[in-house]
C-alpha positions as CSV (number, residue, x, y, z in Angstrom):
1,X,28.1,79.5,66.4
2,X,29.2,81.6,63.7
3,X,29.5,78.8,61.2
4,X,25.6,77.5,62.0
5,X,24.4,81.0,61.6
6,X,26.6,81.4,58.2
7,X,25.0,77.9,57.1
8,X,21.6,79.2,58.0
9,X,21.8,82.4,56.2
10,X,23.2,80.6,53.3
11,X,20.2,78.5,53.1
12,X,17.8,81.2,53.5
13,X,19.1,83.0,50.5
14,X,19.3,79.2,48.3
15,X,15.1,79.0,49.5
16,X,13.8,82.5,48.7
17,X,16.9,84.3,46.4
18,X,16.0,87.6,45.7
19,X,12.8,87.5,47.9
20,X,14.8,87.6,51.2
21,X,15.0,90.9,52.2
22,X,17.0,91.0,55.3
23,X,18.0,88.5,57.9
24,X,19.6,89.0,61.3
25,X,19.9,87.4,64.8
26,X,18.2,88.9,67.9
27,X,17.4,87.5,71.4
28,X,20.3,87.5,74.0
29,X,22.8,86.8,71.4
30,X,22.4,90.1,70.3
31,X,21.6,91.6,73.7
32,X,24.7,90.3,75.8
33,X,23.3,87.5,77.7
34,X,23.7,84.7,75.9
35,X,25.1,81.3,77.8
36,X,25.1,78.2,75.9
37,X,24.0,76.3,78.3
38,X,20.8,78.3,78.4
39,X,20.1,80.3,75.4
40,X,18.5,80.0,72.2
41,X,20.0,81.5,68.9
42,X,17.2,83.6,67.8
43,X,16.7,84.5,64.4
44,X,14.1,86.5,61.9
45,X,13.8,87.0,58.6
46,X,12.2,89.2,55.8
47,X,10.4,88.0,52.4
48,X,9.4,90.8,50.1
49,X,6.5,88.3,49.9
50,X,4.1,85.3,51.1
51,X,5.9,82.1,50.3
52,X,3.5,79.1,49.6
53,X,2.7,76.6,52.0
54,X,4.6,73.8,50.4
55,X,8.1,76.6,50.5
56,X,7.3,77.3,54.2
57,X,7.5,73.8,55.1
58,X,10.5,73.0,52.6
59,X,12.4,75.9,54.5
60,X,11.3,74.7,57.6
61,X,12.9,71.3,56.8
62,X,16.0,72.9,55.3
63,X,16.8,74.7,58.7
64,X,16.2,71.9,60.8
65,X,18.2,69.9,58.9
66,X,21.3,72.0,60.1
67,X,23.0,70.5,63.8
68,X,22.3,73.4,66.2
69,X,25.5,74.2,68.8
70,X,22.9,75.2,71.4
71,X,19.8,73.9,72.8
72,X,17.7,75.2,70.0
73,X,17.0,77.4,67.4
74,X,14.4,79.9,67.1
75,X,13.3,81.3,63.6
76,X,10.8,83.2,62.1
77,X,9.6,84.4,59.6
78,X,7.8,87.2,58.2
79,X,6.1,88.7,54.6
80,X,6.9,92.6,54.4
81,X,3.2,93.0,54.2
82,X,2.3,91.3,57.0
83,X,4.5,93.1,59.5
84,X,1.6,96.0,59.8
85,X,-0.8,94.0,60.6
86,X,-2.9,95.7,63.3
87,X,-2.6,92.8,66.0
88,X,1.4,92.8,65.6
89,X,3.5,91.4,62.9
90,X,1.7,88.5,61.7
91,X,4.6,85.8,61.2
92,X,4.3,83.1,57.6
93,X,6.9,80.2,59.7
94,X,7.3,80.2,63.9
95,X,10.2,77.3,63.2
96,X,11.5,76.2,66.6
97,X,14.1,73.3,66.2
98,X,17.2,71.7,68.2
99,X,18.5,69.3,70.6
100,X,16.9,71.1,73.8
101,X,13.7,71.7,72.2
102,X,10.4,70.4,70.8
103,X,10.0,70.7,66.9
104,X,7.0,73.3,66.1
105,X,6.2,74.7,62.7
106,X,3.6,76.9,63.1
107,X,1.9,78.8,60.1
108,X,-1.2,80.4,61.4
109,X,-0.1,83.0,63.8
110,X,-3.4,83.6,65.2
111,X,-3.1,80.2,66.9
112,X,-0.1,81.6,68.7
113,X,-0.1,83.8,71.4
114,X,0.8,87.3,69.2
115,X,3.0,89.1,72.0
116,X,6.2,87.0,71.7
117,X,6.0,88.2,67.9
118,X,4.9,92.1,68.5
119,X,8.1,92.2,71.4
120,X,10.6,90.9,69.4
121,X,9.6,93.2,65.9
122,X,10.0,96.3,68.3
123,X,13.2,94.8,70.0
124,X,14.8,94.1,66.2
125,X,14.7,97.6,66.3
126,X,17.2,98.6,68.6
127,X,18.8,95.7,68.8
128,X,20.1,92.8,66.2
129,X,22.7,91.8,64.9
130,X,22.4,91.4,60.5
131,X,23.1,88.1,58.6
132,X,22.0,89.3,55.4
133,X,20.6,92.9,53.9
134,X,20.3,95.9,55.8
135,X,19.6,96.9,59.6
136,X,16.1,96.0,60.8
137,X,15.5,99.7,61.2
138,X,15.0,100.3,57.6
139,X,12.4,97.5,57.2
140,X,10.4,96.8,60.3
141,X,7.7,99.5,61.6
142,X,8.0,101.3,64.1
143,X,4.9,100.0,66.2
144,X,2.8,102.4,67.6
145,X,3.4,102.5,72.0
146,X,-0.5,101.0,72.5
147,X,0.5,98.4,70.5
148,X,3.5,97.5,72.3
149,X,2.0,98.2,75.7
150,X,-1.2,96.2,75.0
151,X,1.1,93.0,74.2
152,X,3.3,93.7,77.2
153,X,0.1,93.2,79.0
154,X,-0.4,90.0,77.6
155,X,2.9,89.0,77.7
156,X,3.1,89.4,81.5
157,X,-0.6,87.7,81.4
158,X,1.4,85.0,80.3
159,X,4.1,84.6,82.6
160,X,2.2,85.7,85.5
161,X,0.4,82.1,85.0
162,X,3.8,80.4,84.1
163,X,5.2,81.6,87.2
164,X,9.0,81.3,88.8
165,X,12.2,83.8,88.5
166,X,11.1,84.0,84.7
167,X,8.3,85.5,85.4
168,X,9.8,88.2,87.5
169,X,13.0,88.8,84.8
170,X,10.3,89.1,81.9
171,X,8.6,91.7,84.1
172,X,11.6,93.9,84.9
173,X,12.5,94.3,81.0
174,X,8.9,95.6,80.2
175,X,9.3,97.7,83.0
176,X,12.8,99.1,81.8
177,X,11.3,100.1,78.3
178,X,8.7,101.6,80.0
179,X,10.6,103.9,82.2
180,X,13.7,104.0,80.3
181,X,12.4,103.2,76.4
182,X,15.1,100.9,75.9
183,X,15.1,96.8,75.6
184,X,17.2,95.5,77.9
185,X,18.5,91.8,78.2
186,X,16.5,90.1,81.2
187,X,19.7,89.7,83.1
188,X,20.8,93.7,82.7
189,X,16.7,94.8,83.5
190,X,16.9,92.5,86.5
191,X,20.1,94.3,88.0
192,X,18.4,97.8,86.9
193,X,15.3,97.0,88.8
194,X,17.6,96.8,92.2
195,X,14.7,95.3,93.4
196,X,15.2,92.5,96.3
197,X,12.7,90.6,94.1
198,X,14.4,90.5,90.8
199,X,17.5,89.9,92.5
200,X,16.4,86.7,93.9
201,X,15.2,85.8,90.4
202,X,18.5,86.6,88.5
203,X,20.3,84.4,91.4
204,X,18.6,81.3,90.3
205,X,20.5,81.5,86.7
206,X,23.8,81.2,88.3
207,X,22.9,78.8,91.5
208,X,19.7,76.5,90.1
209,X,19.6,75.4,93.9
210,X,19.2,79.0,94.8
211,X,15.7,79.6,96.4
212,X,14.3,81.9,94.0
213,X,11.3,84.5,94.7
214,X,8.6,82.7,96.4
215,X,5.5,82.6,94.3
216,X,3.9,85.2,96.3
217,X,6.5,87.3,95.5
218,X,6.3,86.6,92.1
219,X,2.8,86.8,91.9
220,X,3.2,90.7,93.8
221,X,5.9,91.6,90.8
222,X,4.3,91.3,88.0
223,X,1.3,92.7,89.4
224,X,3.3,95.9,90.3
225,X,5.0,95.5,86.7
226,X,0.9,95.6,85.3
227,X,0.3,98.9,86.9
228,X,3.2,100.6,86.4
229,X,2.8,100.2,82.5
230,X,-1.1,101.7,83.0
């Protein structure tokens, strides 16, 4: 994996030169819970500003065009300026690309639901790994709790329709930064919930035949998840 995320980072600096400001991988490659036959690689990236629409799509084409190890590759984007937008950081290129994927380029981000972009600016924070430039720390805000709470909201929204043990791991890790303030992978919030529930839904990523929460159960999790985070 090293030598994809080395070619990646070496094309990100060929596209924008001295307008990429930092780049670095997140997700559960940086978290401790990556398994390749799972995961994603998860990158972002900084311009120190708004790249045209014909640049977006060029870079878009230029990552894609690099074989990803994994199932898939998930990049974004962001202009400095856009990352205080008052919804959430408002991304230029959502790039999702790879073998165990569909292809989506997506340049608007209000036709995208904003939480997946708000949670993973504030989990940058504590936790990435850098490809290029300094620690997120010293370039992404540090959003404002409402913010992140409002978009936890949504987020469980979200997988509270989607349903299943994901549903149930996404809500443990927005309960752990809400007691705890940290992100946690969802494997490591699911075994800090110690919750019968969430233990059933971390046992279905090592057994896929294993029964899972039922979806009442589900259902009942997140909705205890909702509360809890007021």
């Amino acid at each position: 994996m090293r030598d994809y995320l080395d070619e990646l980072t070496r094309r990100l600096r060929a596209r924008l030169g001295d307008r990429l400001l930092a780049a670095w991988m997140i997700g559960s490659s940086a978290l401790g819970d990556f398994d390749a036959s799972r995961s994603d690689i998860d990158v972002q990236a900084i311009s120190s500003e708004r790249l045209s629409p014909e640049e977006l799509r060029a870079l878009a084409a230029d990552l894609s065009a690099v074989a990803c190890p994994v199932r898939g590759l998930e990049f974004v984007l962001y202009a400095r300026e856009d990352l205080v937008d008052p919804l959430g950081p408002a991304f230029s290129l959502n790039l999702n690309t790879g073998p165990g994927m569909d292809h989506h380029e997506g340049y608007r981000p209000d036709a995208e639901p904003r939480f997946w972009f708000t949670l993973d600016v504030a989990i940058a924070r504590q936790h990435a790994v850098p490809l290029a430039g300094p620690h997120p720390r010293e370039l992404l805000p540090d959003l404002p709790r409402e913010l992140v709470v409002a978009r936890l909201h949504d987020s469980l929204a979200w997988w509270g329709d989607y349903g299943g043990p994901q549903a149930v791991l996404a809500a443990c890790r927005a309960l752990a930064w809400n007691d705890i303030g940290r992100w946690l992978s969802k494997g490591e919030a699911a075994r800090w919930a110690a919750d019968p529930i969430a233990d059933a839904a971390l046992a279905t990523r090592s057994d896929p035949h294993a029964a899972g929460p039922t979806a009442d159960d589900v259902a009942s999790f997140v909705d205890r998840a909702r509360q809890r985070l007021g």
